[in-house]
C-alpha positions, 0 to 999 in steps of 0.5 A, spaced: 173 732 829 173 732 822 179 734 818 180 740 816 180 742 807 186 743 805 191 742 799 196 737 800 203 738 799 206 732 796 212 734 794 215 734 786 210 733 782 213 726 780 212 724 788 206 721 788 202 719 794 203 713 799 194 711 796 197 713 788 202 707 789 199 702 794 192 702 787 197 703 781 196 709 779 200 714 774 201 721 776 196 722 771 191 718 775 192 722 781 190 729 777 185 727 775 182 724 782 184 730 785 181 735 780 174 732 781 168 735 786 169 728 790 175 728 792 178 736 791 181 740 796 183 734 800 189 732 803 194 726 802 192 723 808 184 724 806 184 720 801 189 715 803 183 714 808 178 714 803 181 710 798 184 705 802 180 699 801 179 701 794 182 697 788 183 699 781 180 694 776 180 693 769 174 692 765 173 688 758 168 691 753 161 689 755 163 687 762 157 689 768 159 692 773 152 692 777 145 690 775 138 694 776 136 692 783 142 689 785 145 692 792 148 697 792 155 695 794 160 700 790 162 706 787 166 708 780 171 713 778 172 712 770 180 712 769 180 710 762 175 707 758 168 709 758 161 706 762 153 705 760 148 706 765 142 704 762 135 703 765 130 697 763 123 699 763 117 694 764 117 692 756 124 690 757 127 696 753 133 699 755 134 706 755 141 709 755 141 714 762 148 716 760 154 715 759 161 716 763 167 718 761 174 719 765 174 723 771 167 722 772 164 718 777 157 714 778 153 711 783 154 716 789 147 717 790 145 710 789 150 708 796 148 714 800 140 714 800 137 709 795 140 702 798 139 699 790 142 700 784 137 704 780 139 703 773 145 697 770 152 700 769 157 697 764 163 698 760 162 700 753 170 699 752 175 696 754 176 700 761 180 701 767 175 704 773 176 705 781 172 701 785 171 703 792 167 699 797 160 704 800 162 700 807 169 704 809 166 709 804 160 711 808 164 711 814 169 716 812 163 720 810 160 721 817 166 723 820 169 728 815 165 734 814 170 736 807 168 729 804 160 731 805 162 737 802 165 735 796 159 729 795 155 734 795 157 738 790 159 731 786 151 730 786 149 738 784 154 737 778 151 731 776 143 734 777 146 740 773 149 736 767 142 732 767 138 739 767 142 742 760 141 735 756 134 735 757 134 742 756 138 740 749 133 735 748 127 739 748 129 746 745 135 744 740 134 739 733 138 733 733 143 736 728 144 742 734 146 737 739 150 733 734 154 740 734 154 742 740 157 734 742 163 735 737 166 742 739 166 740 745 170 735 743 174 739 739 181 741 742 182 748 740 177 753 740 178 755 733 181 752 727 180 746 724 182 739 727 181 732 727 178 728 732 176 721 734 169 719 736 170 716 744 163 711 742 161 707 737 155 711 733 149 707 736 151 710 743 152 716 741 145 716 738 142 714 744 146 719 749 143 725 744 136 723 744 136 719 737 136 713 732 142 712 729 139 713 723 138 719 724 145 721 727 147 718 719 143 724 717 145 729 722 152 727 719 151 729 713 148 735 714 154 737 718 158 737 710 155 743 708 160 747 715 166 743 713 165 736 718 167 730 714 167 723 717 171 717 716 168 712 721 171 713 728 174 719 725 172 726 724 175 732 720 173 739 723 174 744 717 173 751 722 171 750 728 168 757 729 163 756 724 161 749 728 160 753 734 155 758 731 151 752 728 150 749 734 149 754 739 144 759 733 143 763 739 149 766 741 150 769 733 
């Protein structure tokens, strides 16, 4: 019988569960875990069944966690740092699908129903992940109606963040979307602030849909509301009059 959802109750937010201590990860880590679709509502107990051949792994940048093809062995939970996953087409091309950053998680679908990687994955920075293992994974899966649940709700917000980028690339300019990309980094909704820039400009350009050159001129552009750069670093004079470039319609 499958167990039922419920909240666990851990204790003093500084007890960390038994799972949290055997993989090394700080209270932080397990908030993070837990607020997640794939692993929320569960109890304690539920995810030390589910993590329990898990190890947490730390990744130089440029490191491959998986290839294009290869067997689908493994999934992700970004912790820290930020991972690619790119396709190479028939000419040899690679085409950035996207890019993951920390509470997110990749390579569900490709363990449930494709038996293969359908795209490569690597870190883009020095990053520390979650690697579970698609065995015990699965079979946890089978028994547990909660987890089923809490996956598919993982793979529909995934479908539905794949569905507003395209929606962004096929009715925002190149300008809008740098924008959009920047307030939702900002920390307040108002103000001014100074934020670090997660990526290099390169990868930044190809999450957005453009060369890197024209990330250089959307940059600029950005001058004339108050955004000035100074390499990884952004300076956001009014975050309101950011917002209203990037979403023209909302005025």
């Amino acid at each position: 019988m499958a167990a039922p959802i419920m909240r666990s109750a851990d204790g003093p937010e500084d007890s960390l569960p038994a799972f949290a201590g055997r993989l090394g990860l700080s209270a932080e880590d397990v908030r993070c875990l837990r607020a997640m679709p794939l692993f929320s509502g569960l109890a304690a107990e539920q995810m030390e069944a589910l993590l329990g051949e898990a190890m947490v792994r730390h990744y130089g940048r440029g490191s491959v966690l998986f290839v294009q093809g290869d067997v689908a062995d493994r999934l992700f939970v970004v912790l820290e740092g930020w991972v690619r996953v790119l396709r190479t087409t028939r000419e040899g091309n690679e085409i950035t699908i996207r890019i993951f950053g920390r509470g997110e998680s990749l390579a569900e679908a490709a363990i449930l129903q494709l038996g293969r990687y359908p795209v490569t994955g690597e870190a883009v920075e020095a990053s520390r992940l979650l690697v579970i293992p698609a065995g015990p994974f699965l079979a946890r899966l089978r028994e547990d109606s909660a987890l089923c649940f809490n996956i598919m709700a993982a793979l529909a917000r995934r479908l539905h963040g794949f569905i507003e980028q395209l929606e962004q690339l096929s009715t925002r300019s190149s300008t809008e979307r740098l924008a959009l990309m920047l307030v939702g980094l900002c920390p307040r909704d108002s103000g001014s602030c100074m934020i670090d820039l997660p990526l290099d400009k390169t990868l930044i350009a190809a999450r957005l849909g453009m060369q890197p050159e024209t990330l250089s001129r959307c940059l600029a552009r950005l001058r004339r509301v108050g955004v000035q750069t100074k390499g990884h670093r952004v300076i956001i004079q009014d975050i309101a009059r950011l917002r209203a470039l990037a979403n023209p319609e909302e005025e």
